[in-house]
C-alpha positions in Angstrom: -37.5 -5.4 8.1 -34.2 -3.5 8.5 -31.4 -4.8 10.7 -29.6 -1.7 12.5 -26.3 -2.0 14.2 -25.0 0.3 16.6 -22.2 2.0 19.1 -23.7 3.4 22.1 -21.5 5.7 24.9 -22.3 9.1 26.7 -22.8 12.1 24.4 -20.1 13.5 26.1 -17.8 10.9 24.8 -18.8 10.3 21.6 -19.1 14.2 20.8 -16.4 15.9 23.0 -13.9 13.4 23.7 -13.1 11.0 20.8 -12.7 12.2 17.1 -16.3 11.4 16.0 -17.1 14.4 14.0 -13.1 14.0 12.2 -14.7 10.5 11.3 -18.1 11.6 10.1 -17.0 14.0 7.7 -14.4 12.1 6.4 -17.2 9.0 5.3 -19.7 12.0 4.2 -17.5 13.2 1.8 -16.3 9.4 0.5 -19.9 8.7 0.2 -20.5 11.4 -2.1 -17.8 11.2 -4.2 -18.9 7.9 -4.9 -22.3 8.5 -5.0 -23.3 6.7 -1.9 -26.3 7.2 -0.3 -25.8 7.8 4.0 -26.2 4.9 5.8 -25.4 6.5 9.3 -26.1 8.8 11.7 -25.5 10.4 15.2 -28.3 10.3 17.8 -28.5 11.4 21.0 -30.5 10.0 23.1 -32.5 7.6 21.1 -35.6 6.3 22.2 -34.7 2.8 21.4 -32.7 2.6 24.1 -35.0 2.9 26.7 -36.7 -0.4 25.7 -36.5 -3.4 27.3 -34.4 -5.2 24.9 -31.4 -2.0 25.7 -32.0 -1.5 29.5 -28.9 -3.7 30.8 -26.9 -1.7 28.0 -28.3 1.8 29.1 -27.4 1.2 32.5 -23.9 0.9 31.6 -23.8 5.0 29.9 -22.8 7.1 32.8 -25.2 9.5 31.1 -27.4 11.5 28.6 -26.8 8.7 25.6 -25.6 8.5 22.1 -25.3 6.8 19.4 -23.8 6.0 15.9 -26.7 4.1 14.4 -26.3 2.1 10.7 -26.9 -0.3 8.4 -23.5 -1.2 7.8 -22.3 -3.4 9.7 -18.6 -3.5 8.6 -18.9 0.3 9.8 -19.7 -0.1 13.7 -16.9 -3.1 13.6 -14.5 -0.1 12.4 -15.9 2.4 15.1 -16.0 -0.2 18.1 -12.1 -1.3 16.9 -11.3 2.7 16.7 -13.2 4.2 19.7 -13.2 1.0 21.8 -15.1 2.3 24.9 -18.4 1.6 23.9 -20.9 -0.6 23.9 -22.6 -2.3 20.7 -25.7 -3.5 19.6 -28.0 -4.6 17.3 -31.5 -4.8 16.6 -34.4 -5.1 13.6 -36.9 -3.3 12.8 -39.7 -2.4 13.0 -40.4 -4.2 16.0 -43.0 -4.7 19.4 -41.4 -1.8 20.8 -39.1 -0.4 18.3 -41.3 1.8 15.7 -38.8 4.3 14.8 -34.9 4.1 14.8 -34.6 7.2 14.7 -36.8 9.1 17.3 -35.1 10.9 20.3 -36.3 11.4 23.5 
């Protein structure tokens, strides 16, 4: 099982409004330069958050969802601390209702 950790706001926000992509590009390139296989990635809307175990959090995005999604931990600390309106999360898998992290709706 894989634990993933994640920052969740609008797509709007995350993609528009805040520095995301500045951010994204500037760990690519660190992670190859050091030979670092990618241990994150942009989703929008991910299915995982229309579970059961995300609904209270869902609620909370104003609309369509995104997300930062990892397995670095250390990493969605850094993006909460730097972005600071979003939510966070947490989940393993694969679980009941999570099959894919990755699938969008």
């Amino acid at each position: 099982m894989t634990t993933y950790f994640f920052v969740a706001a609008s797509e709007k926000f995350l993609t528009v409004e805040e520095p995301l992509d500045e951010i994204l590009k500037e760990r690519t390139r660190n992670y190859k330069e050091n030979n670092k296989e990618i241990d994150f990635w942009l989703l929008k809307n991910p299915s995982f958050l229309q579970t059961n175990q995300f609904a209270d959090l869902k609620a909370k995005i104003p609309s369509t969802p995104a997300v930062v999604l990892s397995t670095d931990k250390k990493f969605i600390t850094f993006l909460k601390l730097r972005l600071e309106f979003v939510a966070v999360g947490e989940f393993e898998c694969p679980n009941a209702e999570i099959i894919d992290p990755f699938k969008v709706e």
